[in-house]
N, C-alpha and C positions, 0 to 999 in steps of 0.2 A: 428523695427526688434524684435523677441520675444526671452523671458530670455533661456536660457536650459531647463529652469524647466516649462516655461509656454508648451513649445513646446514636450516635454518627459511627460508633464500629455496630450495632448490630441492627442501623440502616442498610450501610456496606455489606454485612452479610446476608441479609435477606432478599438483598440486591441482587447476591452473585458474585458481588466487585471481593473476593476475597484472597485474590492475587494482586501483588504490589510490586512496581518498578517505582525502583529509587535510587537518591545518593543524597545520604541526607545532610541535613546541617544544623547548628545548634535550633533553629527559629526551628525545625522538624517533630525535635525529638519529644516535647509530649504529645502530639497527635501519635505518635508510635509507641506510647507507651502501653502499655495491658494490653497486646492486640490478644483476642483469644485465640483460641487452640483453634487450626484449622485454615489460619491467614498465612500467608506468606510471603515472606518478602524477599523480592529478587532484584540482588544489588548490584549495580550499575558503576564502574569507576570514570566515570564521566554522563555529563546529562545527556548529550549529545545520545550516547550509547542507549542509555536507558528510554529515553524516547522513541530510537526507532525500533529496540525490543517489544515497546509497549505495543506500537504501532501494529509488527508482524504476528503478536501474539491475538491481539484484537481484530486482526484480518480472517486469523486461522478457525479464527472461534467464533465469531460472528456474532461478538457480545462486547459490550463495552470493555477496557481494563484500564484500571487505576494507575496514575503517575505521580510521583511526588519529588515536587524541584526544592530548591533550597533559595527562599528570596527572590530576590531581582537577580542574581548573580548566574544561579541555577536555574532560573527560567530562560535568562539570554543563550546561555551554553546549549540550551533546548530548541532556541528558535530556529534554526536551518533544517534540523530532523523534523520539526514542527509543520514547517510547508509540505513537506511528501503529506504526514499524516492531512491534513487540509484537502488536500490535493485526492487523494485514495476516500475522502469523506470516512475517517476511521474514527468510532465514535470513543477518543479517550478523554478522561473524566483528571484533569489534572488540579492538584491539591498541592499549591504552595505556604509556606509558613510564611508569617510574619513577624515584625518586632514586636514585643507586648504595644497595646494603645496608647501609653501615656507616653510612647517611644516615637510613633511613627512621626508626629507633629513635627519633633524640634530636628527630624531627620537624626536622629540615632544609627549608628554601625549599623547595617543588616535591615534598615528598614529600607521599603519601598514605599514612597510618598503615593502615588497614586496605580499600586500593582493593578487593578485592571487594565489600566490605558499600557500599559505595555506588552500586552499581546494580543491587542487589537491594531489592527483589524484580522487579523490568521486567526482567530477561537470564534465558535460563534456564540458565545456569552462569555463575561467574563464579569468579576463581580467579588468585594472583600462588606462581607456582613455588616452592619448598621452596628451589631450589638451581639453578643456571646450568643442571647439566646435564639438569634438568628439563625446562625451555624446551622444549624440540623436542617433545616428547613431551606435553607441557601445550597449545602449538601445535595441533598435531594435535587432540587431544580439544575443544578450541574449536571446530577445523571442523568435525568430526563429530558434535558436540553440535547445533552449530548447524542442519544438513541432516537429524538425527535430531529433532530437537525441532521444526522449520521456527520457529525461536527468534531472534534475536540471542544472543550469546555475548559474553564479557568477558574480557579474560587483560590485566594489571598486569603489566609485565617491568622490574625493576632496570635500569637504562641500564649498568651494566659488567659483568650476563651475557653482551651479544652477542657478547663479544671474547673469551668463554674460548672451552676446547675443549669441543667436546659432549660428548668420550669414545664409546669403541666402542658401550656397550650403547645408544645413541641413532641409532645408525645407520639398526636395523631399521624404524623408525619411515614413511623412506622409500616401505614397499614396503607400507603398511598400506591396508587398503580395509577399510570398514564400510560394510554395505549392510540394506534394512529390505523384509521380505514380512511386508506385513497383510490376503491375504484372509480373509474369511470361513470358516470348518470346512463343510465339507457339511450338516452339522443348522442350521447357523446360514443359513446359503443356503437353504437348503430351508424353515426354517419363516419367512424370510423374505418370502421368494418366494409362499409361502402366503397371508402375510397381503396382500401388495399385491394379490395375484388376485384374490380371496375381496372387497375393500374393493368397495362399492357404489359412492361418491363419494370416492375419493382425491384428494388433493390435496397438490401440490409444492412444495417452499421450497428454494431453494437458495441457498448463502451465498458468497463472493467465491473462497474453497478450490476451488469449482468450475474457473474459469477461470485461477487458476493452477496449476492441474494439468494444464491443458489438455485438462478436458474439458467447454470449452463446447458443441461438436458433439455429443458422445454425450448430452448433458443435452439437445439437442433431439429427440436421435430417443430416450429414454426418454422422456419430455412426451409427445410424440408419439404412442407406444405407448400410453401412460396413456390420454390423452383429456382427462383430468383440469384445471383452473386449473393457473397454477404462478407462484408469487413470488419475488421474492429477498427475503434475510433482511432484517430491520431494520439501520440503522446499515450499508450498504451501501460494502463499500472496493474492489471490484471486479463490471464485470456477466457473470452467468456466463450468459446467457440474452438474445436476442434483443429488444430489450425492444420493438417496434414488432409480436412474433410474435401472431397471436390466441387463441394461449393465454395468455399472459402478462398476469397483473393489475396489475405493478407492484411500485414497494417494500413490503413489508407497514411499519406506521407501527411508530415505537419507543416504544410502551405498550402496557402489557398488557392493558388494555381493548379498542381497536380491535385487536387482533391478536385476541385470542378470536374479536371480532366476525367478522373475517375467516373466519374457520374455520366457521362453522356450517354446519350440512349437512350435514358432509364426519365420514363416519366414521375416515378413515385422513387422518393427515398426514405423509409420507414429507420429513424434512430431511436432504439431502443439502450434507458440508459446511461447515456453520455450525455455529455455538454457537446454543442455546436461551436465553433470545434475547438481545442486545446491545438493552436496553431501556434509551429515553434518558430521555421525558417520564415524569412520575408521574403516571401513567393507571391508578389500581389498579381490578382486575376480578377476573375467576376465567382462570387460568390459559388454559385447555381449554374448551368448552363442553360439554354435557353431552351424552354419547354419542362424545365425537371421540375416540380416540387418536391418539398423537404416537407416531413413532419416527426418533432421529434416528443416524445414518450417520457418524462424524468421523475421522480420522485423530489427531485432538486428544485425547488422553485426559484433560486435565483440563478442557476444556470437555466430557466425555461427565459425566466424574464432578462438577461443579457444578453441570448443569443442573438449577432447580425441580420437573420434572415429566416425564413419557414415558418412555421404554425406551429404550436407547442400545446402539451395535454400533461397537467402535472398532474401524474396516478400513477400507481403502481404499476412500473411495467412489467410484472407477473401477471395481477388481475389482463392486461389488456392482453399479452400473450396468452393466457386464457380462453379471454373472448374470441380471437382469432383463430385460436384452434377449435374451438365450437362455431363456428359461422365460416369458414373456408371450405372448397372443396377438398378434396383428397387429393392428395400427387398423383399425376398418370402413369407415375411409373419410378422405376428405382433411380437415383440420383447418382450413382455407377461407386465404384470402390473408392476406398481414400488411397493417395497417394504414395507414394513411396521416395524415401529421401535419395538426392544425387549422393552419388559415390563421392565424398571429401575430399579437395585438390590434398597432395604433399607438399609439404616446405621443402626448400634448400637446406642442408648443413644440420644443426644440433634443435632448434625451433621446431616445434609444430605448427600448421594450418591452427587457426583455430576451429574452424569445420572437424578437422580428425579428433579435438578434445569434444566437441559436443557430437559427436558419430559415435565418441565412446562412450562419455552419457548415456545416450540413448538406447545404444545397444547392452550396456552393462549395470543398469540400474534399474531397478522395477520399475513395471507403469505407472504405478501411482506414486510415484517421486512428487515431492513438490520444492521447486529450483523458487529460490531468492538471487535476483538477477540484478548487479550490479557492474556490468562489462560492457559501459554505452559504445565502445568503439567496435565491438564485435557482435554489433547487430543484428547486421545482415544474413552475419554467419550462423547466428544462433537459431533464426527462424527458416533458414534453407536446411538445418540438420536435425532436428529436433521434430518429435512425432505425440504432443501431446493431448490426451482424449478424455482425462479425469476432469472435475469440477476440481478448481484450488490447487489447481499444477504451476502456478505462475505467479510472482509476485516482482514488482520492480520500482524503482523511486519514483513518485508519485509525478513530482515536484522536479524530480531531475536533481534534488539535492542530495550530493555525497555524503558518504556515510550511513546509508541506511542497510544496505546489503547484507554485512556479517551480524548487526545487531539482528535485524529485521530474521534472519536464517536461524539467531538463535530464538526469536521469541515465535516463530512459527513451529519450532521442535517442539518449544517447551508445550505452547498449546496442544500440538498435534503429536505423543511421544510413541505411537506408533505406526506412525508415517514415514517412511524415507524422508528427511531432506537435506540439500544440497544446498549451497551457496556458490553460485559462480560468479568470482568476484575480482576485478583488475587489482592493477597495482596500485597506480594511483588512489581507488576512492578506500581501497584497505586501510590506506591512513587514517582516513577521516571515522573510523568509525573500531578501529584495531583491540579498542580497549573490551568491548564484546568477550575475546577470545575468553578472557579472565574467566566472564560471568561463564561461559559456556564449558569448562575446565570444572570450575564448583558446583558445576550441578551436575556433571557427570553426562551433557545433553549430547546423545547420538546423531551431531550431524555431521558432515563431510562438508569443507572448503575445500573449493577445487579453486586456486589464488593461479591468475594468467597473469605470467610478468611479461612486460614485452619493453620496460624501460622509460616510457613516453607515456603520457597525456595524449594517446591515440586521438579520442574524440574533437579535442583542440585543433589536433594540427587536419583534421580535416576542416574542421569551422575555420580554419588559417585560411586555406584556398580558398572555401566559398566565400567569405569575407574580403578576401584578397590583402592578407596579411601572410606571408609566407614565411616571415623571418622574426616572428613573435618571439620573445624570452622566457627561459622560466617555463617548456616542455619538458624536456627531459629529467626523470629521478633515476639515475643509475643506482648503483650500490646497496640496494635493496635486498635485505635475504628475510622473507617471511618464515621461510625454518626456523629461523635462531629465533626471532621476535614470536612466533606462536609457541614454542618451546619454555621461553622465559614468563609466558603466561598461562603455562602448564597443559596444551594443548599438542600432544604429539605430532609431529611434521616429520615430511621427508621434501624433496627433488625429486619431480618424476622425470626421469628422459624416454622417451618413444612412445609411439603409440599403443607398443604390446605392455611394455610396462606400466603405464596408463590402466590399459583395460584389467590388466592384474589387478592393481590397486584397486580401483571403482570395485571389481568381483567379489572382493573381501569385506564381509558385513561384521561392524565393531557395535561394539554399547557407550560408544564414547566419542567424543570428538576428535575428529583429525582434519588435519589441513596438508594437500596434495599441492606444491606449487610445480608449475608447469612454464617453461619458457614458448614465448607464440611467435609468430609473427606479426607483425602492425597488418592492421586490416581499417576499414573504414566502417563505418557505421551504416551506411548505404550503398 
């Protein structure tokens, strides 16, 4: 009869799950023991790190991927990367250790008296087995949970389950598949379909769900058909839309005020998607403006069932994008060229615009770049310069939680290694997630940081003014050199000064990582 652990790695493997992010700790190390030939484990010198690797690599792929914390200790150091993945509905399958059972009672070093309850409510299951030969079958429902709920998941395992037997009735578990159809009923398609046709000025919102389902393409030929505006939602964690296309308005803003404002005119708002709405500023207004309806499309059934307002159809919004394009007319006509980006203002003195570093992006990196976007103060800047048209060109904190940027850049590499990508990523949130560089130095991963210093907590001192805090503490980090600090972590770095020398650098294509820092100017986020 085989151990728990021989029978839970070649679950794992016929899962898929045969990529590992970790940092392990003694409660770890027999789940990792015998892994077979074929598994890998990609190490983390911090949780924090390792989780938003997990996260970026299971964005890129579109498949669940494996985490392993160490305890309560290494599950806490987890939870702030933990909200982004939440947030982006990134489906990872996280496997923490525990004390052997006759430990956890009397609270033993290393145990976790009740590890479910502490990553709830952020997981959407979370669960430590009855009994060893539970495991496999607790296993299983982790990942299933996890790809059913497009979730993170949580399973606590005693460290001397892995060595019993699993027993026969754990066998079956092997050969288990669970799989999920949510289109639409035909009445629901149809009165659907009704109301999009019937809308005089409809209009599009589409939320980051789009583009990990992989339907950035059909979201343009629905737009398309429409005729209509079309935005992505607020609080934006991926772009599921062209955003240089001349339908395209842009982010809608995260308040409820300018988002009504937004809406006027438009009788029908079709959100494909997203949640209604991930609103950040306290912009209070009326929901809706008067005459508009909302209807939003989610896979998500408890963002269908929390949203404040509109009508809600939890189905796939591929199947209904489907349907819409088999029951709509055809456009009258072509929808005119995409846009072209404004000339990038110049800085004063030794600083660049941040505009002229993302001008240089754009113009010196291939189309199918895919940028892990962590520089909230240079928001603004990045979508007035930037001309991106691939599916999976865009990734950024879900959650708004620092630290996901350089991990999230390297585990999108690692999935994608022949893909461009990039990480553009400030000073400030570099800290919180720095320890990345290591992982991405040992595995040799070809990506490019492009590191904006500009000295300051940019995003802050703009929430200063609107908040009417002007004279907050604890802005400013001067004395920062991510040269020396990506150097000591084995990732070659230089200083770029100017634009030409900029574009130099971006021009030169490596099989390794390097990190370009760049001094900016302070910019706002808006």
């Amino acid at each position: 009869m085989p151990s728990v652990r021989r029978l839970s790695h070649e679950f794992l493997e016929r899962q898929g799950l045969t990529t590992f992010f970790g940092n392990p700790g003694s409660n770890e190390l027999p789940f990792l023991a015998d892994l077979p030939d074929g598994f890998r484990y990609v190490l983390g010198l911090h949780e924090g790190a390792v989780l938003g690797m997990a996260d970026g690599y299971a964005q890129a792929t579109g498949r669940p991927a494996l985490v392993n914390l160490h305890a309560a200790s290494g599950s806490g150091n987890a939870m702030g990367a933990l909200t982004n993945a939440v947030a982006s509905r990134t489906p990872l399958v996280i496997v923490a250790g525990q004390q052997v059972r006759s430990a956890v009672g009397p609270e033993a070093n290393l145990a976790s008296v009740d590890a479910p309850a502490l990553m709830k409510p952020l997981v959407g299951w979370a669960a430590e087995p009855a009994c060893a030969q539970d495991v496999p079958r607790a296993l299983a429902q982790a990942v299933f949970e996890a790809r059913l709920q497009q979730r993170p998941t949580y399973l606590s395992v005693p460290y001397d389950d892995w060595d019993a037997e699993a027993g026969a009735n754990a066998l079956p578990v092997l050969d288990r598949r669970v799989q999920r159809a949510s289109a639409p009923s035909a009445e629901q398609g149809r009165l659907l379909a009704e109301r999009v046709a019937s809308a005089r000025r409809p209009a599009l919102v589409l939320g980051g769900d789009i583009d990990t389902a992989g339907l950035f393409d059909d979201a343009v030929r629905l737009a398309e058909r429409l005729g209509g505006p079309v935005w992505a939602a607020p609080s934006l964690f991926r772009l599921p839309f062209p955003n240089r296309h001349p339908l395209f308005r842009g982010v809608l803003p995260a308040g409820i005020a300018p988002v009504s404002r937004a809406f006027e005119g438009h009788d029908l708002v079709l959100v494909l998607g997203a949640p209604v709405f991930r609103y950040h500023e306290h912009l209070p207004g009326p929901y809706l403006p008067e005459g508009t309806r909302l209807v939003q499309v989610t896979e998500d059934a408890s963002a269908a069932a929390r949203a404040p307002m509109g009508e809600a159809l939890v189905a796939d919004p591929g199947a209904v994008i489907d349907l819409l394009l088999k029951t709509l007319d055809s456009p009258s006509g072509p929808v005119g060229a995409y846009r072209p980006a404004p000339e990038p203002p110049t800085a004063e003195g030794p600083r660049l615009h941040p505009e002229e570093v993302f001008a240089a992006l754009r113009d010196e990196m291939p189309e199918d770049t895919a940028y892990v976007v962590e520089s909230t103060s240079t928001n603004s800047a990045w979508w007035r310069q930037m001309d991106l048209r691939r599916p999976g060109s865009y990734y950024f904190p879900a959650a708004g939680g620092l630290g996901f940027g350089l991990p999230g850049a390297v585990g999108v590499a690692l999935a994608q290694p022949d893909r461009p990508v990039v990480g553009v990523i400030g000073d400030g949130s570099a800290n919180y997630g720095v320890t990345a560089l290591w992982t991405a130095a040992q595995h040799r991963v070809p990506v490019t940081f492009v590191l904006l210093r500009n000295g300051t907590y940019g995003a802050l001192r703009w929430f200063g003014g609107l908040l009417g805090v002007p004279d907050a503490p604890g802005l400013d980090i001067p004395g920062l050199d991510f040269t020396r600090i990506a150097e000591g972590y084995g990732v070659p770095a230089r200083q770029v000064t100017g634009a030409g020398e900029l574009r130099a650098a971006l021009a030169e294509r490596t099989d390794h990582p390097r990190l370009l820092q760049v001094d900016t100017e302070l910019t706002t986020p808006a």
